[in-house]
C-alpha positions as CSV (number, residue, x, y, z in Angstrom):
1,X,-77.3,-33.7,-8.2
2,X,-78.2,-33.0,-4.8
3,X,-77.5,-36.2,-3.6
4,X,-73.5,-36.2,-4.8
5,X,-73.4,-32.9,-3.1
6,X,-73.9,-34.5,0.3
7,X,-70.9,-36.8,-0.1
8,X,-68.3,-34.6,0.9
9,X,-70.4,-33.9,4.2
10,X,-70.6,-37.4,4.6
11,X,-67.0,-38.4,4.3
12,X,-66.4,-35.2,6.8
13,X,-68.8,-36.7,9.7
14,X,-66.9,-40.0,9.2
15,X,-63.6,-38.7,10.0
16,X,-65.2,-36.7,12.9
17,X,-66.7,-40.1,14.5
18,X,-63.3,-42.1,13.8
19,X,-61.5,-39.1,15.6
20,X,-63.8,-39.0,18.8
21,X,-64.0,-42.8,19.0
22,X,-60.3,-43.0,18.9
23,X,-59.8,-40.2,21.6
24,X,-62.8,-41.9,23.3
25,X,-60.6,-45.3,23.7
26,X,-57.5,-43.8,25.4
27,X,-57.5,-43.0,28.8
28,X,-56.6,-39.3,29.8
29,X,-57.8,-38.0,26.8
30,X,-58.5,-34.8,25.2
31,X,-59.5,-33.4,21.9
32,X,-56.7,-32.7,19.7
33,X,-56.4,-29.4,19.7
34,X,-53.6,-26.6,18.8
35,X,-51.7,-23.9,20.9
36,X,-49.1,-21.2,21.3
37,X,-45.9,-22.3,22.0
38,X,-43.2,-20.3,23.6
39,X,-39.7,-20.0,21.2
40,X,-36.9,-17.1,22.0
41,X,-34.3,-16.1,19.8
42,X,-31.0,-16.5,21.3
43,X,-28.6,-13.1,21.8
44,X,-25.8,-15.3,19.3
45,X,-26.1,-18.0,16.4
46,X,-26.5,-21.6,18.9
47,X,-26.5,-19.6,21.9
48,X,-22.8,-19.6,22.2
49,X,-22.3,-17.1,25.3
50,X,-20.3,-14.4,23.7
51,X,-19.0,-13.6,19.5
52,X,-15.7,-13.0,18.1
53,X,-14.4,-11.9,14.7
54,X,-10.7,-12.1,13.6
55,X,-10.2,-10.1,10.9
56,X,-7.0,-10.1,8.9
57,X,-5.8,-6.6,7.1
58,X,-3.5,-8.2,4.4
59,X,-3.3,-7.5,0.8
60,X,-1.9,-10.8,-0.1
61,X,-3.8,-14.1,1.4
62,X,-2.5,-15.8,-1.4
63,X,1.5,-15.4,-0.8
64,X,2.9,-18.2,1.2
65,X,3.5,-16.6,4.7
66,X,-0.1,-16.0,4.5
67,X,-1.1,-19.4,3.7
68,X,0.7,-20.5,6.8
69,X,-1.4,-18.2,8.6
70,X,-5.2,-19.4,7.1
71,X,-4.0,-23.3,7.7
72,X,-3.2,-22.6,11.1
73,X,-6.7,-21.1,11.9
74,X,-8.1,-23.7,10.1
75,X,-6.0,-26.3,11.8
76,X,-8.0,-24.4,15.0
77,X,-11.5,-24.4,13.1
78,X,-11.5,-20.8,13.4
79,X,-12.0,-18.3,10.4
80,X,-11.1,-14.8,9.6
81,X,-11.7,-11.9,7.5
82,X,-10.3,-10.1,4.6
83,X,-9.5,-6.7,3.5
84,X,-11.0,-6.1,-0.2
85,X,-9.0,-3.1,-1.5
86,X,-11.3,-2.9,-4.8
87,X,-9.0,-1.6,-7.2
88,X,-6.3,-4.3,-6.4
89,X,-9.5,-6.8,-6.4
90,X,-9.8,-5.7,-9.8
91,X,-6.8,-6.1,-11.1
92,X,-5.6,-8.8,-10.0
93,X,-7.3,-11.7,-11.2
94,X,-5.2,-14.5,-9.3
95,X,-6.3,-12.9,-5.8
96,X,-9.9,-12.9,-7.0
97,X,-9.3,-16.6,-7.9
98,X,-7.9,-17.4,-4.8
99,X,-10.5,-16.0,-2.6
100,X,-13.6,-17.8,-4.7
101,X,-11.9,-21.3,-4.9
102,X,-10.0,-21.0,-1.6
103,X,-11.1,-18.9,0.7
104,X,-14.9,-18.5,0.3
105,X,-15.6,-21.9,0.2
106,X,-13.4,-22.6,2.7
107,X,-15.5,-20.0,5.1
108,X,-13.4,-17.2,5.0
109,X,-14.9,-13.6,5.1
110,X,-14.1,-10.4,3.6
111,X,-15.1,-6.6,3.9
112,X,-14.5,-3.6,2.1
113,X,-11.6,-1.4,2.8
114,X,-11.9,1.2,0.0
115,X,-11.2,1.5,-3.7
116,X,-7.6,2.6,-2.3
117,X,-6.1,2.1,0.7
118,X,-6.2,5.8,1.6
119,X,-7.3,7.8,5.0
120,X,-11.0,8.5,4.0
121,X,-11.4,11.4,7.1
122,X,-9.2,13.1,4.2
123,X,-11.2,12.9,1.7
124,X,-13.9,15.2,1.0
125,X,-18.0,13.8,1.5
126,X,-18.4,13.0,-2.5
127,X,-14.9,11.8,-2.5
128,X,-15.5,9.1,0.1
129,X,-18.8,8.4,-1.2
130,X,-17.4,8.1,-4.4
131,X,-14.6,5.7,-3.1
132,X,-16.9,3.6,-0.8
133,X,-19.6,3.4,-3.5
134,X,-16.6,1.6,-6.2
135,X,-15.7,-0.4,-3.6
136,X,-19.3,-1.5,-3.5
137,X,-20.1,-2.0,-7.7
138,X,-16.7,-3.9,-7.7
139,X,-17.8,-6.0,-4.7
140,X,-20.8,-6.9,-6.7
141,X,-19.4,-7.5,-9.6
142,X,-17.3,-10.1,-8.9
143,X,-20.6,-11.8,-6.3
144,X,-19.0,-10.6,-3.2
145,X,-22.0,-8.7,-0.6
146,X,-21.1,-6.2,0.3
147,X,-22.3,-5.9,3.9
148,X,-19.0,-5.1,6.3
149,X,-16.5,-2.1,6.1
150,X,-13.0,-1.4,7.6
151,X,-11.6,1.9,7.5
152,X,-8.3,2.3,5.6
153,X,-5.8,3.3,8.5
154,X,-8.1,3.1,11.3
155,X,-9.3,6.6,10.3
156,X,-13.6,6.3,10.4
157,X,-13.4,9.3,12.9
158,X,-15.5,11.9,11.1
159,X,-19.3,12.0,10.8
160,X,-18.9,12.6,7.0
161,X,-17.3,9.1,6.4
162,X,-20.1,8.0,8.3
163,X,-22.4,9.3,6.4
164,X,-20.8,7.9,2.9
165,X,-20.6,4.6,3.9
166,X,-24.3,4.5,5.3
167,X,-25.2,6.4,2.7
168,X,-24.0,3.8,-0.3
169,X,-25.5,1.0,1.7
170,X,-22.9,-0.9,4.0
171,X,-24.4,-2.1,7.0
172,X,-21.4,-1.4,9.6
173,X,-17.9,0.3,9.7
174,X,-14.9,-0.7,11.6
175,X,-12.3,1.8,12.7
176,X,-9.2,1.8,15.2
177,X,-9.8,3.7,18.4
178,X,-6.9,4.2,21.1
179,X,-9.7,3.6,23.7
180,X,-10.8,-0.1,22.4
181,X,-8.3,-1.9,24.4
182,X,-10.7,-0.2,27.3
183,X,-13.6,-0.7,26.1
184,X,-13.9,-3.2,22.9
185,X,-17.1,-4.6,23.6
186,X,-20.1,-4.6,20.9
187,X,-23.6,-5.3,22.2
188,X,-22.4,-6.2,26.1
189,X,-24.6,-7.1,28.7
190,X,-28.2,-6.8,27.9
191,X,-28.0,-4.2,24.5
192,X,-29.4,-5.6,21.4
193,X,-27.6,-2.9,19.0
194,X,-24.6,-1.1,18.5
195,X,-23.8,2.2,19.7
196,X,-22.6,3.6,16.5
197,X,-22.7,1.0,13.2
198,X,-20.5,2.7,11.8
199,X,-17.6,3.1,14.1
200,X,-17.4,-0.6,15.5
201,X,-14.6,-0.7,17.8
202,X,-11.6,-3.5,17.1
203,X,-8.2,-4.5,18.8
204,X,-5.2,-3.8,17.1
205,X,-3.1,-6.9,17.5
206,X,0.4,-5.5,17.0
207,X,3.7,-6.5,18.7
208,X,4.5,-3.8,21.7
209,X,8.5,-3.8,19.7
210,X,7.0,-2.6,16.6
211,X,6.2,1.2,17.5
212,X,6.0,1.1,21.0
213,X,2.4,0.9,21.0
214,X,0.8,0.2,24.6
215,X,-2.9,1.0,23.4
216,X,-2.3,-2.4,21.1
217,X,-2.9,-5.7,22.4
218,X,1.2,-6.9,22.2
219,X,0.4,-10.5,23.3
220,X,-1.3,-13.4,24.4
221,X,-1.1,-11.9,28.0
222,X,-3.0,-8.9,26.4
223,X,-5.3,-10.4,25.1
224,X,-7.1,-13.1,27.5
225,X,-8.7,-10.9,29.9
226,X,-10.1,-9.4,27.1
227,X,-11.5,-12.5,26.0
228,X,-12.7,-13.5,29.5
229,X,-14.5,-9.7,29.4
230,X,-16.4,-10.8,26.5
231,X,-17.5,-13.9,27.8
232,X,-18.7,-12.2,31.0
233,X,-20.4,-9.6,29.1
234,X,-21.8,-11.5,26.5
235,X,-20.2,-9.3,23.4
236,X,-18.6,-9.2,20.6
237,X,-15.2,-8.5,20.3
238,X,-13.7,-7.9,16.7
239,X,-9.7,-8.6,16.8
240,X,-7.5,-7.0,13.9
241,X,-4.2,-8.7,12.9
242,X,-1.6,-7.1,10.1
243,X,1.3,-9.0,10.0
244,X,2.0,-12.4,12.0
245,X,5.1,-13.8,12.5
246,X,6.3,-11.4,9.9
247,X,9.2,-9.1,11.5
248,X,9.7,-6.9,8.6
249,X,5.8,-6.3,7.9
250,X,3.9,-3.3,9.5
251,X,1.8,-3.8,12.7
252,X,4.0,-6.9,13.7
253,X,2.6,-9.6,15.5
254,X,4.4,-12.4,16.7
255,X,3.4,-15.9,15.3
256,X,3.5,-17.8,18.7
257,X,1.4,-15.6,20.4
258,X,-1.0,-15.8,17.3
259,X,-1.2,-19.1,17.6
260,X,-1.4,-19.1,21.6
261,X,-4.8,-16.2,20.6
262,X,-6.2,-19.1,18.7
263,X,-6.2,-21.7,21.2
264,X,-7.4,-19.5,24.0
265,X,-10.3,-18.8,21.9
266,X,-11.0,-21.7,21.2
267,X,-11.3,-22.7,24.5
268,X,-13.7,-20.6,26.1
269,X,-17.5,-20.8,24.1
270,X,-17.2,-18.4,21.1
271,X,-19.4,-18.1,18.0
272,X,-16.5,-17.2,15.8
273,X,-17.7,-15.5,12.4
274,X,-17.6,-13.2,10.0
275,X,-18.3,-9.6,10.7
276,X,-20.7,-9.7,8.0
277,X,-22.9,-13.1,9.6
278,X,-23.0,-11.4,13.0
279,X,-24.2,-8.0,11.5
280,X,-26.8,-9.5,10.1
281,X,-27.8,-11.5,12.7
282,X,-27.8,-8.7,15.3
283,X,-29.7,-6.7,12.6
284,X,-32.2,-9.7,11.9
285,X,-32.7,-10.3,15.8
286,X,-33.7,-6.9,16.2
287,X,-36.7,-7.5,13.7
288,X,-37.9,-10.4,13.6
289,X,-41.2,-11.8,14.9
290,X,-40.9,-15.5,16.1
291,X,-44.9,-17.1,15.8
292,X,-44.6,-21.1,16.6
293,X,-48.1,-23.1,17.5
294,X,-47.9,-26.5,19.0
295,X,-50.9,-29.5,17.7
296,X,-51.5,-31.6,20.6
297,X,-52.8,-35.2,20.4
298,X,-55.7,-36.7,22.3
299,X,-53.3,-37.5,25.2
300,X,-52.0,-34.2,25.6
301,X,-48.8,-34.6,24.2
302,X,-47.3,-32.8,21.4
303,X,-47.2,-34.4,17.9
304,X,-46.1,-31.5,16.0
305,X,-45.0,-27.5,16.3
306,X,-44.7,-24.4,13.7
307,X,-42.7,-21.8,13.7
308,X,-42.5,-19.4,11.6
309,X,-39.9,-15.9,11.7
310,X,-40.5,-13.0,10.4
311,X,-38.1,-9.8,10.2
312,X,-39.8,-7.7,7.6
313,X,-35.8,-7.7,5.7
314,X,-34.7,-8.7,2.4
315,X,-34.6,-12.3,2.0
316,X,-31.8,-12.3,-0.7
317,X,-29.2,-10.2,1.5
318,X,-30.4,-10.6,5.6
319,X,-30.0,-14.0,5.0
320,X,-28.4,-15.4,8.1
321,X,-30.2,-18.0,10.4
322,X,-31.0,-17.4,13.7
323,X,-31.1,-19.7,16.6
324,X,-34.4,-20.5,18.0
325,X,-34.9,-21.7,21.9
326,X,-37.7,-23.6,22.8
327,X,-38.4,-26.5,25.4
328,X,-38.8,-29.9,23.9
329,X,-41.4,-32.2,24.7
330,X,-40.9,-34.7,27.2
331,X,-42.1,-37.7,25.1
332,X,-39.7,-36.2,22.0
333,X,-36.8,-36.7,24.1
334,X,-34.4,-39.4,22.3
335,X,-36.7,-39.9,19.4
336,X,-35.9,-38.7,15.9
337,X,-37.8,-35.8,14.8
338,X,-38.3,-34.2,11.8
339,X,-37.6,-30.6,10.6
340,X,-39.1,-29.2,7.5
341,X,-41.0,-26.9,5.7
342,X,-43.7,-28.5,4.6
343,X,-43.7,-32.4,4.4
344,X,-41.0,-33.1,2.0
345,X,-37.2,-33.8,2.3
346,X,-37.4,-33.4,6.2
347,X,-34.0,-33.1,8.0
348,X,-33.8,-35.5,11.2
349,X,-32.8,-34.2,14.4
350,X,-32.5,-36.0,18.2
351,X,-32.7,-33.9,21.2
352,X,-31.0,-35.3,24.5
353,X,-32.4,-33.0,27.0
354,X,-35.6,-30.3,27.1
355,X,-33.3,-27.7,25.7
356,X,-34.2,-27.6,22.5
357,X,-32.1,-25.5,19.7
358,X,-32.4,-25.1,16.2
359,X,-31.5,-22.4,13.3
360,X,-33.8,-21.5,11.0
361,X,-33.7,-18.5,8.4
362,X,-36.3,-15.8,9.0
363,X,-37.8,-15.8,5.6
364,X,-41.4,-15.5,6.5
365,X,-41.7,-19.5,5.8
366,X,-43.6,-22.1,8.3
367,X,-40.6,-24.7,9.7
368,X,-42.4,-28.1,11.2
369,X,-41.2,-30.1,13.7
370,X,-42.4,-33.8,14.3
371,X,-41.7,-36.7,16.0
372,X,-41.1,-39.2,13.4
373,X,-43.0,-42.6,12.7
């Protein structure tokens, strides 16, 4: 008995010797060894330089003039939100269709806008509560998160709506300010959160002919140096359309300066998402705890790296990736490398340069990277 016991020691030593005599054959060598390596998460999902949202505060995606509108952003690769008046959601079964076989998997977003379009500052604390929390069970019910919330009107003004909304569980509110054409950026320069959650500011994109409003962002012309403020800032801007290239519809916007909107942003280096993606990756970034180790080889060169994010959040709702900046190995450079977590069904990636980018899900998992055989 004692004898078999030494095997395993044996067979250890044997591997030890094959190691060293290997290393001890190579010029420059080394012990294989592992180390920290350095990873950052970028401020925006691929490091674009600045975010956008369009959102889109119509009733009816599924009429025909609205349908002209999704093709055309999709003809753009762009995407935009939706207003999710719960009781209509609920009662109307073809609009519930049409956003899960259309829109959803298409990429279109959505956020709550009360169980009835009403002016919540209005309503009394329970009474919002009670209006925001409906919009939330319906949400659910039909396998819509509820993460994002626009306030009916505009109106998100009073600290008791506030507290309602935060209070059911929504993550952000979006409201209509007369000073966001001044100043409509979220998270600019170097801030990593939002001055108030839950009164995001947004540009009303409305036709200066329809009320006269100068506040609004009329046009095109309006709008770029906006854009370009983002950009230079590195923000977030959240645009809010009503009705385009609809004359008779409230909060007018005319359809060739929509379409002019979509190809300046598309133009300039935008991550263009849903309000409820870049919430939760602004809340995710603010959490999470990037670890990655590099194993070196016995000629000093890297054969394989782990990284790992933590955030401490709910897997099954902050489930966003983040993007994860790193420097790539010289000698990885034009090879195929492998991502995966653990060693099976790896995903193969090529890097072209030392600026190395990838997006992983902070789920507390181990990602590997490795040069492939």
């Amino acid at each position: 008995m004692k004898f078999k016991n030494k095997f395993p020691c044996l067979f250890i030593i044997i591997i030890m010797v094959t190691l060293a005599f290997h290393c001890d054959n190579k010029e420059n060598i080394t012990a294989p060894y592992e180390s920290k390596f350095e990873v950052s998460v970028a401020k925006w999902y691929e490091n674009h330089t600045a975010a956008i949202t369009l959102n889109y505060d119509t009733g009816s995606p599924y009429i025909d003039r609205e349908k002209k509108v999704t093709d055309k952003v999709v003809e753009y690769g762009l995407r935009m939100d939706f207003e999710i008046v719960a009781k209509n959601y609920e009662d109307r079964p073809y609009m519930r269709d049409y956003f899960e076989d259309y829109l959803i998997p298409l990429g279109f977003g959505y956020f709550g806008h009360g169980y009835e379009h009403v002016n919540h500052d209005e309503l009394t604390y329970d009474s919002a509560y009670t209006s925001i929390k409906l919009t939330w069970d319906i949400m659910m019910k039909y396998g819509l998160k509820p993460v994002s919330f626009a306030y009916p009107g505009g109106f998100g003004f009073e600290e008791e709506t506030h507290r309602a909304l935060k209070n059911v569980g929504f993550l952000n509110g979006r409201f209509h300010s007369r000073f966001d054409t001044v100043n409509p950026y979220i998270l600019p320069d170097g801030e990593e959160d939002a001055m108030n959650w839950y009164e995001l500011p947004s540009l009303v994109m409305e036709a200066y002919d329809f009320r006269d409003c100068a506040e609004c962002v009329n046009d095109n012309t309006d709008l770029v140096p906006i854009l370009d403020g983002a950009i230079e800032k590195h923000a977030w801007i959240i645009l809010t359309y009503h009705n385009i290239g609809y004359p008779d519809g409230w909060g007018y916007y005319d359809w060739d300066e929509f379409v002019a909107d979509l190809e300046a942003i598309t133009q300039r280096d935008f991550w263009n998402a849903t309000m409820d993606n870049i919430t939760l990756y602004i809340k995710e970034r603010q959490q999470v705890a990037p670890i990655a180790r590099a194993k070196f080889n016995c000629e000093n060169e890297i054969e394989e790296i782990q990284i790992t994010l933590s955030d401490g959040l709910d897997n099954s709702y902050y489930d966003q990736e983040l993007t994860v900046l790193f420097d790539v190995p010289k000698n990885w450079i034009n090879k195929n490398i492998e991502l995966s977590q653990g060693y099976s069904n790896p995903k193969t990636l090529k890097f072209d340069n030392q600026n190395g980018m990838i997006s992983l899900k902070p789920n507390e998992k181990t990602y590997f990277l490795r040069k492939s055989n």
